[in-house]
C-alpha positions, 0 to 999 in steps of 0.5 A: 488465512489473511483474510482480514487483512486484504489489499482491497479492503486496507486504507492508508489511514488504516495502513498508517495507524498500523505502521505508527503503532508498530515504529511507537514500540520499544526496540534494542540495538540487535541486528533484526531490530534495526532492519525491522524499524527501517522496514517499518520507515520504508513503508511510511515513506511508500505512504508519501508515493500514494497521496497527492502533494498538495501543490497538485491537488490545487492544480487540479481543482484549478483544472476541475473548473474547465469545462472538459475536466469537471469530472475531476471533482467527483475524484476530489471529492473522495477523502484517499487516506480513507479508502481502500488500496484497491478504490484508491487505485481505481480513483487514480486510474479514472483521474488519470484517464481525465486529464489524459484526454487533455490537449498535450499543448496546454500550459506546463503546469497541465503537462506537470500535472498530468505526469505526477498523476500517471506516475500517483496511478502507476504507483497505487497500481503497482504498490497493490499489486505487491501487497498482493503478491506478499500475502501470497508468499505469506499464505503460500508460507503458512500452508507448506509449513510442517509442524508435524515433527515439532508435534509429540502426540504422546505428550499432546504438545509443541516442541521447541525444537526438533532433533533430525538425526534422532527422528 
């Protein structure tokens, strides 16, 4: 069903774009409306625990010159906002296994590094995990709902609603 929407395939850039479209629309002062564009700011925010802060990106191209950890720049290399959720958390798994391997007696800036990137890993890990999981409450949603009674095969149409006692 949500076959074109896939965590695997779904890029922050992608992901982002969806989210600004939806926070541009026109909403009133309802209940419901209020919660849906706090939703849509809470997920922008979820953005932020995804990406790299800058002050750790320099870092680790500062690290990326040291012999043991020259792997990092094929990870630098890689543009995050335009790869997929999935790829994004393998880049983080394999950036985080690097710096990993360092020595725990280096300098503080290495020990400060090291932590936002296991914390930037355990974060894509864990935000891919349930995206998965809701498309498949939403999946789940769609194949156990009944329309059968709302359906009136003498009229061949949909009804709005739906008396129970009368049924």
């Amino acid at each position: 069903m949500l076959d074109s929407f896939t965590a695997e395939d779904m890029t922050l850039d992608k992901y982002s774009q969806i989210l600004d479209s939806l926070s541009a629309g026109k909403y009133g002062d309802s209940n419901w409306d209020r919660k849906f564009v706090k939703m849509i700011e809470a997920f922008k925010k979820d953005i932020d625990m995804l990406l790299i802060d800058k002050e750790t990106y320099k870092e680790l191209q500062s690290l990326a010159e040291k012999r043991p950890y020259s792997k990092i720049n094929f990870v630098l290399e890689e543009d995050l906002e335009n790869i997929s959720f999935k790829e994004l958390n393998h880049q983080y798994s394999a950036l985080s296994g690097i710096v990993n391997k360092g020595k725990n007696d280096e300098d503080k800036s290495f020990t400060k590094v090291k932590e936002k990137i296991n914390i930037l890993s355990n974060n894509s890990e864990r935000y891919l995990e349930s995206i998965k999981n809701l498309i498949e409450r939403i999946e789940k949603l769609i194949e156990d709902m009944d329309f059968t009674p709302l359906y009136s095969q003498k009229r061949n149409l949909f009804s709005i609603g739906y008396d129970v006692i009368a049924e």
